[in-house]
PyMOL Python script that loads the backbone (N, CA, C, O; Angstrom):
from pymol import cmd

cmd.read_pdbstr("""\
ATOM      1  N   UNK A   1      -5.107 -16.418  -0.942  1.00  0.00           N
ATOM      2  CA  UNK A   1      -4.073 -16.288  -1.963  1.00  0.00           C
ATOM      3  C   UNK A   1      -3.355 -14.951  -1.771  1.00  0.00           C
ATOM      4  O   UNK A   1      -3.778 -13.814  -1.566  1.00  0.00           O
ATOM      5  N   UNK A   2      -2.235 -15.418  -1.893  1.00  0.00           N
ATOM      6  CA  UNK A   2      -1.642 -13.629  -1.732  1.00  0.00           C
ATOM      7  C   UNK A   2      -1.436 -12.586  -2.573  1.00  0.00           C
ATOM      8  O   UNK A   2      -0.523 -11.780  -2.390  1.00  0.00           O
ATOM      9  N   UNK A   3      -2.363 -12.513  -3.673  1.00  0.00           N
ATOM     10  CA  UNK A   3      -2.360 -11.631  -4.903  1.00  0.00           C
ATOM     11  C   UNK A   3      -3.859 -10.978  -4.236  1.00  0.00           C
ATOM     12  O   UNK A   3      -4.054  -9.811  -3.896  1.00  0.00           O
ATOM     13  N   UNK A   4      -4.696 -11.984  -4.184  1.00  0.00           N
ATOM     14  CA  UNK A   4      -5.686 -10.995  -3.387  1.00  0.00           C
ATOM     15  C   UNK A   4      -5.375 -10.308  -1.869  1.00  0.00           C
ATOM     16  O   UNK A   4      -6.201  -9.477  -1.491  1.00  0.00           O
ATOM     17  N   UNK A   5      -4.378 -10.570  -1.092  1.00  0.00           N
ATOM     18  CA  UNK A   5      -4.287  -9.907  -0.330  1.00  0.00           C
ATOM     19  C   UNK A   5      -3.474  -8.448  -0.629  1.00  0.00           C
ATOM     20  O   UNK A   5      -3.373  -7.509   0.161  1.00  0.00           O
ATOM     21  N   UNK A   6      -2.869  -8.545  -2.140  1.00  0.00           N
ATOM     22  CA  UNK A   6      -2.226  -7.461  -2.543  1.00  0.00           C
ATOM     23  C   UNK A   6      -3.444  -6.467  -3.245  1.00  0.00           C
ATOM     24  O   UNK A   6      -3.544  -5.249  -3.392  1.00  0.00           O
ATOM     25  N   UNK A   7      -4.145  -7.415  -3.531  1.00  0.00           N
ATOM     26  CA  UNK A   7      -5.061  -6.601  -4.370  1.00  0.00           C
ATOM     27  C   UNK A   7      -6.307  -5.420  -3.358  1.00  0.00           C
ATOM     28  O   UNK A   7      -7.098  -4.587  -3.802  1.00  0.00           O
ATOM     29  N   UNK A   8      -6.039  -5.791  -2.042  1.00  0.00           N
ATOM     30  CA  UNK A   8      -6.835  -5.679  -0.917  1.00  0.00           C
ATOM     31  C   UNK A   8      -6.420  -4.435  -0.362  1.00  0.00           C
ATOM     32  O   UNK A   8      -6.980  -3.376  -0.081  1.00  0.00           O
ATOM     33  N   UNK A   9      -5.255  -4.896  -0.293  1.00  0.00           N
ATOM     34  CA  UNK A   9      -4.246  -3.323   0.253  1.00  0.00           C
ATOM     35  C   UNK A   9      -3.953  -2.234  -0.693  1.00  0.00           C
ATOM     36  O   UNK A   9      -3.743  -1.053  -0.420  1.00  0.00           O
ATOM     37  N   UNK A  10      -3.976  -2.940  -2.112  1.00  0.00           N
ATOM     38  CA  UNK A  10      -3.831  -1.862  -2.792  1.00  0.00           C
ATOM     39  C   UNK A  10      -5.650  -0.996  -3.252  1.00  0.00           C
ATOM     40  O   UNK A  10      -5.754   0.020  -3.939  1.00  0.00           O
ATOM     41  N   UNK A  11      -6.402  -1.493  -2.859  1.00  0.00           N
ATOM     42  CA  UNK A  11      -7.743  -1.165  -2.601  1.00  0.00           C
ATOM     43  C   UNK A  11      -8.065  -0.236  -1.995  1.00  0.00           C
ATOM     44  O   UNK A  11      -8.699   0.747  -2.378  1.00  0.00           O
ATOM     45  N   UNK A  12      -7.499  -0.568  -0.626  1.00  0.00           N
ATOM     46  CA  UNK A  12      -7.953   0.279   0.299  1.00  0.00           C
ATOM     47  C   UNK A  12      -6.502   1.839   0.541  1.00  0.00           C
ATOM     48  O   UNK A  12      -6.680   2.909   1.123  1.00  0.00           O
ATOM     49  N   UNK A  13      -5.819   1.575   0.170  1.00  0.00           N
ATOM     50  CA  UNK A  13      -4.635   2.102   0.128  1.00  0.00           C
ATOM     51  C   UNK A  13      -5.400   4.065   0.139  1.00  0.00           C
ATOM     52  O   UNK A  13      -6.334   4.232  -0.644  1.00  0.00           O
ATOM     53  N   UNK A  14      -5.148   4.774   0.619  1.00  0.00           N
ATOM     54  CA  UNK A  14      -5.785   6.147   1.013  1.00  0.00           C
ATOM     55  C   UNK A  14      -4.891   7.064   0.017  1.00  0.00           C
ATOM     56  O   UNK A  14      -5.534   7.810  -0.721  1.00  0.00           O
ATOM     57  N   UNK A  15      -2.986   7.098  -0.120  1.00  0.00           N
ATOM     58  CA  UNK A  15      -2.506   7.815  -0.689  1.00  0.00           C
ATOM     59  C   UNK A  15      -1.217   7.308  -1.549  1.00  0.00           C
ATOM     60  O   UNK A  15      -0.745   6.311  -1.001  1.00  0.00           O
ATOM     61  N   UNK A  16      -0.516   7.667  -2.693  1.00  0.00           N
ATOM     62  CA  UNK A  16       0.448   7.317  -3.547  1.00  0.00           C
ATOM     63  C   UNK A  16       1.563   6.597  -2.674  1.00  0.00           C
ATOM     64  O   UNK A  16       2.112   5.517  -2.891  1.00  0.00           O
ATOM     65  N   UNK A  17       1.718   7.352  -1.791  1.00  0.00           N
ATOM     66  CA  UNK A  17       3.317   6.931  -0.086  1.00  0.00           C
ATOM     67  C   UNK A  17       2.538   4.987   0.245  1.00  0.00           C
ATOM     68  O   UNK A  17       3.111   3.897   0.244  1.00  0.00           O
ATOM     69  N   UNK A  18       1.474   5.259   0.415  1.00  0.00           N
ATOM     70  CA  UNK A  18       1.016   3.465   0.687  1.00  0.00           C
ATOM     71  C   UNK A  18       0.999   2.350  -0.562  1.00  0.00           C
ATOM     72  O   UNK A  18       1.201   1.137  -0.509  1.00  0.00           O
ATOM     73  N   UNK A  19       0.593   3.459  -2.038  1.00  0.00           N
ATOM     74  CA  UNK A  19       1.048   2.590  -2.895  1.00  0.00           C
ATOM     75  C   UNK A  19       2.491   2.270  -3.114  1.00  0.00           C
ATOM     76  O   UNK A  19       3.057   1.190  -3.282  1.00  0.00           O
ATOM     77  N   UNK A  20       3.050   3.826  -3.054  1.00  0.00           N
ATOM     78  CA  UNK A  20       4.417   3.186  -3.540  1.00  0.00           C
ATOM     79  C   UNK A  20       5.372   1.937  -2.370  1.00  0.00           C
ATOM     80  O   UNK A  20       6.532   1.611  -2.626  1.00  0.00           O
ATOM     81  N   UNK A  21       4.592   1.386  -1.114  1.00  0.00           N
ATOM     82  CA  UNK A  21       4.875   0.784  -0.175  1.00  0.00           C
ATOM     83  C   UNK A  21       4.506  -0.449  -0.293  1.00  0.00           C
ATOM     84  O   UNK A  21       5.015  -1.386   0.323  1.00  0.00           O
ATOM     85  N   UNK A  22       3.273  -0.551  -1.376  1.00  0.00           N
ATOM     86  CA  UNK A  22       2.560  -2.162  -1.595  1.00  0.00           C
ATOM     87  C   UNK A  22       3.632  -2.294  -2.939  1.00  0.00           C
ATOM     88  O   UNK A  22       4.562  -3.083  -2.770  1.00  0.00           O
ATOM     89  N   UNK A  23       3.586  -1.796  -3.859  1.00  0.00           N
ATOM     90  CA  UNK A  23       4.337  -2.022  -4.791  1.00  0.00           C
ATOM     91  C   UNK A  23       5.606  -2.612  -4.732  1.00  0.00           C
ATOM     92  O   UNK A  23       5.946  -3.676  -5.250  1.00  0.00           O
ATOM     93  N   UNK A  24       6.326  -1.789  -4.019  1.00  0.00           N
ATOM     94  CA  UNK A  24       7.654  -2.325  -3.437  1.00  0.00           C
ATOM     95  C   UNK A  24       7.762  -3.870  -2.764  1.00  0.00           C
ATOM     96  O   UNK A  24       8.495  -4.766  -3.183  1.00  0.00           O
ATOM     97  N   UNK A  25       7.161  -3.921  -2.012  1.00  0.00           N
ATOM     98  CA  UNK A  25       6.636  -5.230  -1.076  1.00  0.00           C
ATOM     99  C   UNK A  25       6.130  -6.471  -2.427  1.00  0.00           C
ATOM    100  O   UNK A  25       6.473  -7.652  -2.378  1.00  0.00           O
ATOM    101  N   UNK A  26       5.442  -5.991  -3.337  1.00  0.00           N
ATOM    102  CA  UNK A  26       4.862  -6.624  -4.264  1.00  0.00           C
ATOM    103  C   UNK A  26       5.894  -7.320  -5.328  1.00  0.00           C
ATOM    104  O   UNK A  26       5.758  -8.405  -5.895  1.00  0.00           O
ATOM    105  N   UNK A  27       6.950  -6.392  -5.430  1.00  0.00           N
ATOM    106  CA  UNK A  27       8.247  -6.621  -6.456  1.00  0.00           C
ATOM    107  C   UNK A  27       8.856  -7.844  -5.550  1.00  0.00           C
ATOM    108  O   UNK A  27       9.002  -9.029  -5.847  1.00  0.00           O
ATOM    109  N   UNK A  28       9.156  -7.145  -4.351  1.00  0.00           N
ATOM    110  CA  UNK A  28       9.806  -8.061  -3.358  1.00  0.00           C
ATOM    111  C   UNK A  28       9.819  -9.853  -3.357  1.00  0.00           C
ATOM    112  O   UNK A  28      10.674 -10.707  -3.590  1.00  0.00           O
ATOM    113  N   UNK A  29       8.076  -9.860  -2.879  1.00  0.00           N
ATOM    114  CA  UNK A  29       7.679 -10.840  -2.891  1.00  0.00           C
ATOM    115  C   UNK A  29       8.141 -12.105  -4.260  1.00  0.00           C
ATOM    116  O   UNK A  29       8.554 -13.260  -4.375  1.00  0.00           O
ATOM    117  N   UNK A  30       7.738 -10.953  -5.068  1.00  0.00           N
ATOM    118  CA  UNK A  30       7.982 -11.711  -6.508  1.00  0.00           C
ATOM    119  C   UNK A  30       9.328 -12.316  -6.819  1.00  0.00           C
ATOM    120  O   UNK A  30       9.502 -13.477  -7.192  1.00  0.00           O
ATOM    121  N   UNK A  31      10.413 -11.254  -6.595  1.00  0.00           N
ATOM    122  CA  UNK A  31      12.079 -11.721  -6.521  1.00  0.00           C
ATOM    123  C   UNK A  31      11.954 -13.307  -5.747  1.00  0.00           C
ATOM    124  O   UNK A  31      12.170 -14.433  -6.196  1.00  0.00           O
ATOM    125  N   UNK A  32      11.605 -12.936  -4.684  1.00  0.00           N
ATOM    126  CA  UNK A  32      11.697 -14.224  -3.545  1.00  0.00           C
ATOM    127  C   UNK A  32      11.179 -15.455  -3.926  1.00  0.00           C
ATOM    128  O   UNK A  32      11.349 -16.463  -3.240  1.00  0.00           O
ATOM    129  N   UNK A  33      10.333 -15.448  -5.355  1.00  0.00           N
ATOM    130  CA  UNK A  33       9.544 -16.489  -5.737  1.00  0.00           C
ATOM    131  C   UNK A  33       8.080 -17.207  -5.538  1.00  0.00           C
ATOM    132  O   UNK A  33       7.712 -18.287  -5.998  1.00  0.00           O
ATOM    133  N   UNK A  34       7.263 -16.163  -4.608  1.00  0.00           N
ATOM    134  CA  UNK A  34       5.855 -16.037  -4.130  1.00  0.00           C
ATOM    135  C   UNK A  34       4.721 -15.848  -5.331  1.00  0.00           C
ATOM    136  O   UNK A  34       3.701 -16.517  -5.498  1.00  0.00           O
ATOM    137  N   UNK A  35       5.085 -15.023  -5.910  1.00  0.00           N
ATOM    138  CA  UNK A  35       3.893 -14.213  -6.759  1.00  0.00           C
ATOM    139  C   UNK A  35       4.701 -14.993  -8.405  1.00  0.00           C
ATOM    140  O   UNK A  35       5.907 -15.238  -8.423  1.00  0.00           O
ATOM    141  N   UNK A  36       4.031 -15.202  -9.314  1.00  0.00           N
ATOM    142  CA  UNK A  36       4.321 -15.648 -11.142  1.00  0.00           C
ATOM    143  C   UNK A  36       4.908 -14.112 -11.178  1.00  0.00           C
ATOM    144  O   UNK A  36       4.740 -13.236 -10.329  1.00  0.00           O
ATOM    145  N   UNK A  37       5.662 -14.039 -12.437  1.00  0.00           N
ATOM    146  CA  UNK A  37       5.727 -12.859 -12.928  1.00  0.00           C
ATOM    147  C   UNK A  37       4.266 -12.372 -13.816  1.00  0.00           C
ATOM    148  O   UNK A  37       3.811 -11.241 -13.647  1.00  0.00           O
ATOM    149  N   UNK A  38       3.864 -12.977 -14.397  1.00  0.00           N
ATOM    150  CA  UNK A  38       2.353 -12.411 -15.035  1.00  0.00           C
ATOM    151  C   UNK A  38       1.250 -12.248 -14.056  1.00  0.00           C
ATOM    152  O   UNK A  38       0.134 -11.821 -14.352  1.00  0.00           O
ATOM    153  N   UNK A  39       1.772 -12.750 -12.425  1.00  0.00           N
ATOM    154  CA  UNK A  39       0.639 -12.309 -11.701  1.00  0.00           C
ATOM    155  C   UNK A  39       1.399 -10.784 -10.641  1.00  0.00           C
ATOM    156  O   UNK A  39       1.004 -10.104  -9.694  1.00  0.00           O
ATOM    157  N   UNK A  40       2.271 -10.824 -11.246  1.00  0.00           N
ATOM    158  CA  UNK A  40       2.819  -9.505 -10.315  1.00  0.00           C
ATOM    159  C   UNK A  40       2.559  -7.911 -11.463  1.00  0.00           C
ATOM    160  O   UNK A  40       2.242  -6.751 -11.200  1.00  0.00           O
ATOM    161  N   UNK A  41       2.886  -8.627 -12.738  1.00  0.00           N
ATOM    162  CA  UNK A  41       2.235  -7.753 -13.990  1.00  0.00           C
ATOM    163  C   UNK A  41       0.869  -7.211 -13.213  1.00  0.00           C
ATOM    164  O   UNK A  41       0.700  -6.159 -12.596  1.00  0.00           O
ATOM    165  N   UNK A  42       0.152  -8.077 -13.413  1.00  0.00           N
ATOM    166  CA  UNK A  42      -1.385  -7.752 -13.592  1.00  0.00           C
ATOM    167  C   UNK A  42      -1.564  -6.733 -11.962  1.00  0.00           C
ATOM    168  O   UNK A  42      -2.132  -5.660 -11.757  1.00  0.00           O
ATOM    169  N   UNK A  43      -0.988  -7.432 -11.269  1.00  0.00           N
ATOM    170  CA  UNK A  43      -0.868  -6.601  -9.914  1.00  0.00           C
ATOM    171  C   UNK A  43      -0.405  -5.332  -9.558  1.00  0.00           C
ATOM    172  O   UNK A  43      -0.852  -4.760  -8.564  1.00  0.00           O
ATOM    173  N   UNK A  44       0.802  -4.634 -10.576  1.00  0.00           N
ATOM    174  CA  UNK A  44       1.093  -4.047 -10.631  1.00  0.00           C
ATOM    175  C   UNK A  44       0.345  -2.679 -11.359  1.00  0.00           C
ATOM    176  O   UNK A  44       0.259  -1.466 -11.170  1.00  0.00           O
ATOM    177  N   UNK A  45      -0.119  -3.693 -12.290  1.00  0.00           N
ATOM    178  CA  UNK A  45      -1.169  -2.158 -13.234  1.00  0.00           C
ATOM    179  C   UNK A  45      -2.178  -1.792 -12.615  1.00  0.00           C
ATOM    180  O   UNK A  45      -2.608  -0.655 -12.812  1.00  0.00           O
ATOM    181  N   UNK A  46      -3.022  -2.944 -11.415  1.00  0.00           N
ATOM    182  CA  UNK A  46      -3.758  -2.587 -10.592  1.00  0.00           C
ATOM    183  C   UNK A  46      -3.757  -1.708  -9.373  1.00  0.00           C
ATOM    184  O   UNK A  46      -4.670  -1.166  -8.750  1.00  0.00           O
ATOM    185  N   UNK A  47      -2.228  -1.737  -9.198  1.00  0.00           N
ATOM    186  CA  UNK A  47      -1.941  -0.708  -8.123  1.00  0.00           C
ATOM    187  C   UNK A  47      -1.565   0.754  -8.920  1.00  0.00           C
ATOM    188  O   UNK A  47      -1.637   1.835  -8.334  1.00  0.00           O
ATOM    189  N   UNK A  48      -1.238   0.646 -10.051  1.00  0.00           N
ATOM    190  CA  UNK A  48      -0.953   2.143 -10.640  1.00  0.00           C
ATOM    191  C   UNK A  48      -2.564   2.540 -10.847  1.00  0.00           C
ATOM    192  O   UNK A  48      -2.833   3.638 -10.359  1.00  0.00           O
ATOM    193  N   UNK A  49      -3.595   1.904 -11.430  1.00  0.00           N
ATOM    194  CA  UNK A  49      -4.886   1.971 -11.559  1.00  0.00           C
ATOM    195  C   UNK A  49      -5.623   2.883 -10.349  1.00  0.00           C
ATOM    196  O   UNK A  49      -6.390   3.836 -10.485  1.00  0.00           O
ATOM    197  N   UNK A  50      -5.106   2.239  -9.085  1.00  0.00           N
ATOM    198  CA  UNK A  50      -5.346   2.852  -8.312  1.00  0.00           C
ATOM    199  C   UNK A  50      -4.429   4.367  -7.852  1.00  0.00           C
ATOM    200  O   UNK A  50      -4.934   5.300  -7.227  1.00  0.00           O
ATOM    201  N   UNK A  51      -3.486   4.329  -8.171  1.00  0.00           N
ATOM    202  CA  UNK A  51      -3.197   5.258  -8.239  1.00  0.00           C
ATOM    203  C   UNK A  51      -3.406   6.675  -8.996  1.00  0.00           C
ATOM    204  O   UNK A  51      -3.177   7.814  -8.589  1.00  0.00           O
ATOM    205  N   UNK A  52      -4.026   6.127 -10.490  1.00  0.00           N
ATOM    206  CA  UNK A  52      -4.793   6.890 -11.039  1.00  0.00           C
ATOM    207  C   UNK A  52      -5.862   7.489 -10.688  1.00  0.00           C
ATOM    208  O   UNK A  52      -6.191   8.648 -10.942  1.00  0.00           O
ATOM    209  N   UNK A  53      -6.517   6.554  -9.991  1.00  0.00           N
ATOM    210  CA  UNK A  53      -7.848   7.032  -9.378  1.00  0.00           C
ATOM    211  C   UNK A  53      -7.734   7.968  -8.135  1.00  0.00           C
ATOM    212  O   UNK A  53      -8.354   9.029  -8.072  1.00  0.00           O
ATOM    213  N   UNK A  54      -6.985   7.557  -7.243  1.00  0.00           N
ATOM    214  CA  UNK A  54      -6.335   8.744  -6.072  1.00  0.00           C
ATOM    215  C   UNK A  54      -5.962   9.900  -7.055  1.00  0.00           C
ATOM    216  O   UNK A  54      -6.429  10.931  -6.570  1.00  0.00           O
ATOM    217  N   UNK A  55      -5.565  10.065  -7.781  1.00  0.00           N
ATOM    218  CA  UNK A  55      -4.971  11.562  -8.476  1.00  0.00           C
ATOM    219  C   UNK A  55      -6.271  11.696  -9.509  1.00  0.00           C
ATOM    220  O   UNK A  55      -5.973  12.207 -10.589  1.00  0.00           O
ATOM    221  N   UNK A  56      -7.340  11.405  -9.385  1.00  0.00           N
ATOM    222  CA  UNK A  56      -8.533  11.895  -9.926  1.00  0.00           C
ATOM    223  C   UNK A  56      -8.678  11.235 -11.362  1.00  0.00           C
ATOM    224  O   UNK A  56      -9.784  11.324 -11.894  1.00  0.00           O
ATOM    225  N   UNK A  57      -7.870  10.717 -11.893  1.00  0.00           N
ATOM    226  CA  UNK A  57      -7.427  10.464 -13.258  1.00  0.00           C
ATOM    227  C   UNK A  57      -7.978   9.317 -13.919  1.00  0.00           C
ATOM    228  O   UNK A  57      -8.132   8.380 -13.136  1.00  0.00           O
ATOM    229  N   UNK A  58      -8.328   9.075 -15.106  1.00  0.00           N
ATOM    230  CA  UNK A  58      -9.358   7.992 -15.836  1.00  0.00           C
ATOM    231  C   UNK A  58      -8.419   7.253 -16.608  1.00  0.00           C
ATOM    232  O   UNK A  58      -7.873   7.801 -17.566  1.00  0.00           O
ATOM    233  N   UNK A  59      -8.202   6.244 -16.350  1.00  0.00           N
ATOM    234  CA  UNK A  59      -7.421   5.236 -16.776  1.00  0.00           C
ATOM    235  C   UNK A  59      -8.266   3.763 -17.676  1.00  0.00           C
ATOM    236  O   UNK A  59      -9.214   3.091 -17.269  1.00  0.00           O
ATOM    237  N   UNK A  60      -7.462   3.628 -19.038  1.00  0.00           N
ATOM    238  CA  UNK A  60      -8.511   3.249 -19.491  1.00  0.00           C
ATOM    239  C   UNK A  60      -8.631   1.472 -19.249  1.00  0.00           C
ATOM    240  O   UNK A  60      -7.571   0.886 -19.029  1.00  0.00           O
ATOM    241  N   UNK A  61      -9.389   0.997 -19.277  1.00  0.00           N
ATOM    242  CA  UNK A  61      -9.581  -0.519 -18.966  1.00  0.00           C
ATOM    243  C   UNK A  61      -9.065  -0.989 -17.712  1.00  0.00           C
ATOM    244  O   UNK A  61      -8.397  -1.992 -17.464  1.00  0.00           O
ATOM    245  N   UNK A  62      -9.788   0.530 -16.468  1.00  0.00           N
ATOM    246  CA  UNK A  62      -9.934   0.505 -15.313  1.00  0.00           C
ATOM    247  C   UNK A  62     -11.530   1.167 -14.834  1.00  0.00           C
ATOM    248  O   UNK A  62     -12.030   2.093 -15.472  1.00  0.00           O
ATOM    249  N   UNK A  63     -12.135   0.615 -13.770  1.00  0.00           N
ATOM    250  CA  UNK A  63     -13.375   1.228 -13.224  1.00  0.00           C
ATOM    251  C   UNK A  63     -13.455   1.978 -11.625  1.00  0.00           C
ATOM    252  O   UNK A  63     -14.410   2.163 -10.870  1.00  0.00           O
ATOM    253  N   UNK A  64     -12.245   2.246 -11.528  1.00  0.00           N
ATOM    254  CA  UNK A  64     -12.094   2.195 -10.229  1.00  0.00           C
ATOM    255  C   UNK A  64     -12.797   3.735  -9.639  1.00  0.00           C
ATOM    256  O   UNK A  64     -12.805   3.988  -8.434  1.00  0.00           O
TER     257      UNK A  64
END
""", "prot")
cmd.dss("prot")
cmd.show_as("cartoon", "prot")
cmd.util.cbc("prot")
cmd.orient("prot")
């Protein structure tokens, strides 16, 4: 499924420059008609989630 392959990259993703690169790609996809909009939502808070966690930061009704 390709929400888990977003969810994969945004996983492993090392710094903010790769998130802000899945994200983009992620919007993309969605315009084009690939991804629901409530599954690009949920995808999206997961990649800021992670982004929280790269900047050390505790985000709440995240475990990352």
């Amino acid at each position: 499924m390709l929400a888990d392959q977003f969810i994969a990259a945004a996983s492993g993703a090392a710094n903010s420059h790769a998130l802000d690169q899945i994200s983009r790609q992620l919007w993309r996809v969605h315009a084009e008609g690939h991804i629901a909009e409530a599954d690009a939502e949920a995808l999206s808070e997961s990649i800021e989630g992670r982004r929280a966690a790269l900047a050390g930061k505790v985000v709440l009704g995240h475990a990352d």
